[in-house]
N, C-alpha and C positions, 0 to 999 in steps of 0.2 A: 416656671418650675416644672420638672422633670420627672416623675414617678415611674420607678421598679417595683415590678410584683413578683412575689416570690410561688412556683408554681411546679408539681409534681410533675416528673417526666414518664407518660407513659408508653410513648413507644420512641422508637428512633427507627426512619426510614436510609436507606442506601446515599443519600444525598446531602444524609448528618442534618436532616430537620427531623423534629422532634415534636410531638401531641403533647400539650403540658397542660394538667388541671390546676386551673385558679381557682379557686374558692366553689367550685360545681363548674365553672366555666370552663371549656376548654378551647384550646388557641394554638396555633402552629407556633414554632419559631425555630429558626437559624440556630444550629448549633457552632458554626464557626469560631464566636468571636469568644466563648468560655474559656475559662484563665486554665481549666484542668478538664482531666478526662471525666467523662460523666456516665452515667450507663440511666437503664428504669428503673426507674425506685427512688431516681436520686432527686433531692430539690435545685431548684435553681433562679437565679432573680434573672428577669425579663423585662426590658424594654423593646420599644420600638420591633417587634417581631424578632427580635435578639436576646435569645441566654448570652448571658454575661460573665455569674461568676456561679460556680455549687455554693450551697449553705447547707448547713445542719437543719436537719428537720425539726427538730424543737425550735432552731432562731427561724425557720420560714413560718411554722406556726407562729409563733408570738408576732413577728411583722402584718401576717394578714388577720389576729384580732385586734391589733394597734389600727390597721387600716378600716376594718369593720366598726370600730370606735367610732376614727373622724366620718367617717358616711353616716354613721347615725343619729349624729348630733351637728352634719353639715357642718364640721370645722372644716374646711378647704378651699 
């Protein structure tokens, strides 16, 4: 099974990779493969060192207290 996280973009470098905060964490990724254009400020779900798709910042909050759920009760 496969999990995306959804995560703040804070910078964008010349090479379209991108500094995104997960939950305090922060992690590079690949802006290539995003369905739309994305700028900072915007959210975005992430795998594998890959933005994928924008989301609304209300639906990436709600996915990462859904995720902080199963972590804390080890549903996974």
């Amino acid at each position: 099974m496969c999990i995306a996280f959804p995560g703040k973009i804070l910078s964008i470098d010349e090479n379209n990779f991108a500094v995104i905060d997960i939950s305090g964490t922060k992690r590079e990724a690949c802006l290539d493969l995003v369905d739309e254009p994305v700028a900072v400020g915007d959210y975005v779900i992430c795998h594998a060192g890959y933005a994928i798709h924008r989301i609304d910042e209300e639906v990436a909050r709600e996915n990462l207290a859904f995720l902080k759920e199963l972590i804390k009760h080890e549903i996974y």
